[in-house]
Steps between C-alpha positions, in 0.01 A plus 500: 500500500247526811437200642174441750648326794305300749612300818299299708542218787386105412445280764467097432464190782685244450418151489663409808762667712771538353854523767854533469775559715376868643121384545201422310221664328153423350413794264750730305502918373543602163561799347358475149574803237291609259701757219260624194567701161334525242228278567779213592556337833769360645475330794804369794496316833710527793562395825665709760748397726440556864905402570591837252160733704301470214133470548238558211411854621858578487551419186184647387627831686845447259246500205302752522778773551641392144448780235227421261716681240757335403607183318511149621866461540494818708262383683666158634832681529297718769463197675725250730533156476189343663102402474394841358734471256463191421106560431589784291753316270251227434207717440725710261618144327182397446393841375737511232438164405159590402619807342766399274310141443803294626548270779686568844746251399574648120544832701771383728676230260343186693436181344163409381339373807449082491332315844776463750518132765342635805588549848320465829563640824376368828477726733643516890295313686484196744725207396198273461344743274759553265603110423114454443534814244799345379315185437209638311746686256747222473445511114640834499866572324593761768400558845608812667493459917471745721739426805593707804295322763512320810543133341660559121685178488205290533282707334742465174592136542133424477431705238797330282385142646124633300655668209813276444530635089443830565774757464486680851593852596474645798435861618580611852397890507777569717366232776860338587820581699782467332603235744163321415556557085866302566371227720195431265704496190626144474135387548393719281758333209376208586116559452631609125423887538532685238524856561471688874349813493623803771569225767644784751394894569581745205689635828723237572559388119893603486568183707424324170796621295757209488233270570558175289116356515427218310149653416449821278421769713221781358454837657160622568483758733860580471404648171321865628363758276866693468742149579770519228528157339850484552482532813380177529759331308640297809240398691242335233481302200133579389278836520131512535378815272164590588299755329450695795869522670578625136268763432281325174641236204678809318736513804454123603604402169826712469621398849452128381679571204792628688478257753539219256815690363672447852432161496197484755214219458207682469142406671187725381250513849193684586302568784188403603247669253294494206562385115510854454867521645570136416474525140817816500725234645389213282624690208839545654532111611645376154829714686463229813668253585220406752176666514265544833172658336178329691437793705157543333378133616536544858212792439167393582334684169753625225433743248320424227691362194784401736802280432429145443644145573481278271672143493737639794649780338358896483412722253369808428222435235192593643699864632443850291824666705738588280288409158381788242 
C-alpha cells in the first residue's frame, strides 16, 4: 500500500502563560500529520520535546526520509520512540479506523469510551495567582499544581485552604532538591496530597529507592523515550504515559498494559496541545488510575470539534479521531 504522507508545523497561543518548573510559555508547536490512501485520511498530532532535541523540523526531517513503499508497520518500526513517531502512529490509527469502519478503541481492545471526572491544572505562577485559580475552580474533583517555585508551601496551603474537597496532586517537573522533597514531605501529608509527581531531577532519582514516603510517588520525566519500566521499580509508585514519550497509543497502550502487570499506578498525561492529540489519550484513560487530559483548554482557539466538558467530566463526542 502507498500511502501520501504530509507533515506540517501548527502553532496555537495560549490563553495565558502557561509556567512550570523550567519556565513559561505563551504559544506552543505542533507537528500535525496528514497520511492518505485511497481517498482516506488519517490525521495525528504531536508535540516535540525540546528536553529529547526534537523540534518540528526535526521531526519533519525524520518523516520525509521514510520510504513511501512500504507498509505501515514498517514504517513506524523505521522510527524511534518520539514526536514523529508519535504523529505517524496516530495518523496511521485513525487511517485504519476509517478503512476497516471500526473505532481506535475496538482496534486496540479498549473499552467503549464513557465521560471521565475531570482534572485541572494550575499552572506555575505567583502564589497569589494560583490560590485565586484555585478558588475559581474549587468545584473541581482534581486539581493538578504545578510546584517548583520560590514560595510552594504557601502557594499549596492556600490553594487547599480554597479547594478544601478537592483531591490534590502535585507536579514538580524536576523543581526540588532532594533535601527540599524530604523537608516538604510532612507538610505535604498534612495538606492531604495525593500523588507527587517527579519531585527531584530524572538525574538524581536513585536517591529515591528505599524511600518510605507517605505519598505515591509518579515518574514523569524519569520515564524517557527508551527508560525500561523496570527500571523504575524502586524509586516510584505511579508512571505518567504520555503519547509522545511513547511513540503513539499502539505503543502507549502496550507499555501501560505491562506496566499495570508490575504493579505500577498508572496516570495517562498530555502536553500542551490540541483535541487532536487529546482525544488518542482519552481513549487509553479507562487504563488510569488518574487522568491529566486538559491540555487542549489552556489553548486560546482549539480545533474544531474538540473535546468537551460537560458537567465536570470530558469526553470525546464532538471528536472524528479515531471514528470510521
Amino acid at each position: 500500500m502507498t500511502l501520501k504522507i504530509t507533515s506540517v508545523g501548527r502553532e496555537f497561543d495560549l490563553k495565558t502563560a502557561f509556567g512550570i518548573s523550567r519556565g513559561s510559555k505563551t504559544s506552543i508547536r505542533t507537528l500535525e500529520v496528514q497520511v492518505e490512501s485511497d481517498g482516506l485520511i488519517g490525521l495525528g498530532e504531536s508535540t516535540p520535546y525540546p528536553r529529547y532535541s526534537e523540534t518540528v523540523e526535526s521531526c519533519i526531517t525524520q518523516l520525509d526520509s521514510l520510504p513511501r513503499n512500504s507498509n505501515p508497520s514498517e514504517l513506524l518500526e523505521l522510527l524511534p520512540a518520539g514526536s514523529a513517531k508519535t504523529a505517524l502512529d496516530l495518523a496511521l490509527l485513525d487511517l485504519r479506523a476509517k478503512q476497516t469502519g471500526t473505532p481506535v478503541w475496538e482496534l486496540l481492545e479498549l473499552p467503549m469510551p464513557s465521560p471521565l471526572p475531570f482534572g485541572e491544572t494550575i499552572s506555575l505562577k505567583s502564589t497569589e495567582e494560583m490560590v485565586k485559580e484555585a478558588k475559581e475552580r474549587s468545584d473541581c474533583s482534581m486539581l493538578k499544581i504545578k510546584l517548583g517555585g520560590d514560595d510552594d508551601m504557601a502557594a499549596l496551603a492556600g490553594i487547599r485552604q480554597e479547594a478544601p474537597a478537592a483531591r490534590i496532586i502535585i507536579d514538580v517537573n524536576e523543581g526540588w532538591s532532594y533535601e527540599q522533597f524530604i523537608d516538604y514531605l510532612p507538610k505535604l501529608s498534612e495538606l492531604e496530597i495525593e500523588l507527587i509527581e517527579q519531585p527531584i531531577p530524572e538525574s538524581e532519582h536513585g536517591k529515591l529507592i528505599g524511600l518510605q514516603s507517605p505519598i505515591p510517588l509518579c515518574a514523569d520525566e524519569s520515564l524517557s523515550p527508551d527508560t525500561v519500566l523496570e527500571s523504575l521499580k524502586e524509586n516510584y509508585q505511579v508512571i505518567n504515559f504520555k503519547l509522545d514519550k511513547s511513540g503513539g497509543l499502539t505503543n502507549m497502550v502496550g507499555q501501560i498494559r505491562q506496566a499495570k502487570e508490575m504493579g505500577f499506578g498508572i496516570m495517562v498525561g498530555c502536553m500542551v496541545s490540541s483535541s487532536l492529540a487529546i482525544a488518542p489519550a482519552f481513549y487509553a484513560a479507562p487504563l488510569a488510575d488518574y487522568i491529566d487530559l486538559d491540555g487542549f483548554t489552556h489553548l486560546a482557539q482549539d480545533r474544531e470539534q474538540g473535546m468537551q466538558i460537560i458537567d465536570g467530566h470530558i469526553n470525546a463526542d464532538a471528536v472524528s479521531w479515531g471514528k470510521p
